[in-house]
LOKEGU-540519 format. One record per atom (N, C-alpha, C): x, y, z. Coordinates in pm, whole numbers, plus 50000, padded with zeros to 5 digits. Layout:
! LOKEGU-540519
XYZ...
END
This chain:
! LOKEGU-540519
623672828723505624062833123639625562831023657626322839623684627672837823747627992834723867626702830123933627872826724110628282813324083628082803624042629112795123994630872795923951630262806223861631712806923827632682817223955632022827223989632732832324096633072823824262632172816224263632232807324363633692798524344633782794124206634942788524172636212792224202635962804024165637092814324151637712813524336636592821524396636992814324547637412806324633637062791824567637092778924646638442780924584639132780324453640402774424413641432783324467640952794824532642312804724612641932807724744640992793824820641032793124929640372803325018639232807924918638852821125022637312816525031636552825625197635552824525206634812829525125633402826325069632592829224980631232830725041630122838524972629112839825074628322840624986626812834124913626212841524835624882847724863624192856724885623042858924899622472869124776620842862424806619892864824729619042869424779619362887624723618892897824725617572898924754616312889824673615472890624695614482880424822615482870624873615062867624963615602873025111616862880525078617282893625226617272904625170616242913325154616202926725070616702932825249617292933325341617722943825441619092940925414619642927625378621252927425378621292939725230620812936925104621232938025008621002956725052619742962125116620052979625151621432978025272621522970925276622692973125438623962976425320624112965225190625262967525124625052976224968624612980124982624072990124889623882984224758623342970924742623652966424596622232974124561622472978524426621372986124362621022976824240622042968824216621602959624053622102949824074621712938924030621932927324029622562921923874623352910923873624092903623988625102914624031625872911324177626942919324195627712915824266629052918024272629752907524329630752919524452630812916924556631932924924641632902915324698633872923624671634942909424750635732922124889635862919724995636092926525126637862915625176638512923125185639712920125261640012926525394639702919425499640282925625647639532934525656638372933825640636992942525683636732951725587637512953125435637512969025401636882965325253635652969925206636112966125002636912967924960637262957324885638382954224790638022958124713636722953324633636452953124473634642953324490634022958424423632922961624380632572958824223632052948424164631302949924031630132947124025629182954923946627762947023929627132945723794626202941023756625672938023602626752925223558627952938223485629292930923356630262927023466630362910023544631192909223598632702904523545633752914823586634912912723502635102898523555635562890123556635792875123630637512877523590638342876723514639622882023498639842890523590639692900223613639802909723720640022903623869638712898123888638292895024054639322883824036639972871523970640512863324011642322873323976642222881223909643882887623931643862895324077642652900124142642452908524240642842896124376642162884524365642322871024469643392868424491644192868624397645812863924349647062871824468646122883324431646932896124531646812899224655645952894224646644992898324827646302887724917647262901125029647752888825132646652878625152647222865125214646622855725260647022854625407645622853325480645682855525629645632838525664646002836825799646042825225833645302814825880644522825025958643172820225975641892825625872640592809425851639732815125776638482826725827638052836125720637432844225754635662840425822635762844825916634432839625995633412849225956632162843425902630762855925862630342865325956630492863526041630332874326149631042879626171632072878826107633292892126136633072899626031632862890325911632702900225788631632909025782630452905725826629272911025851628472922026000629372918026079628602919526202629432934026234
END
């Protein structure tokens, strides 16, 4: 399983992280269209950033974190979601 390691990836560049399991919220996972598992989306300021699922690049998503401005305040789940 990779949410460990992506979780990592998060905590060390200070960003919110969220993980859910698909099969215990099958309405979030049709709300976000994941079709395969694992899959990872990372959202900046309401918008996708990045989409991978199955082969997660992990190089990628942490050069993608690197870049993302950093806002000042942390991101609240209900903003991201709601």
């Amino acid at each position: 399983m990779d949410e460990p390691r992506v979780r990592g990836i998060a905590e060390k560049q200070q960003i919110a992280y969220y993980h859910l399991d698909v099969t215990k919220e099958p309405e979030l996972a049709s709300y976000f269209e994941v079709l395969t598992v694992p899959a990872v989306m990372v959202y900046h300021r309401g918008q996708e950033a990045l989409r991978q699922a199955r082969f997660i690049g992990h190089k990628q998503i942490k050069e993608l974190l690197e870049k993302l401005p950093q806002d000042n305040e942390p991101a609240d789940y209900d903003q991201l979601f709601n």
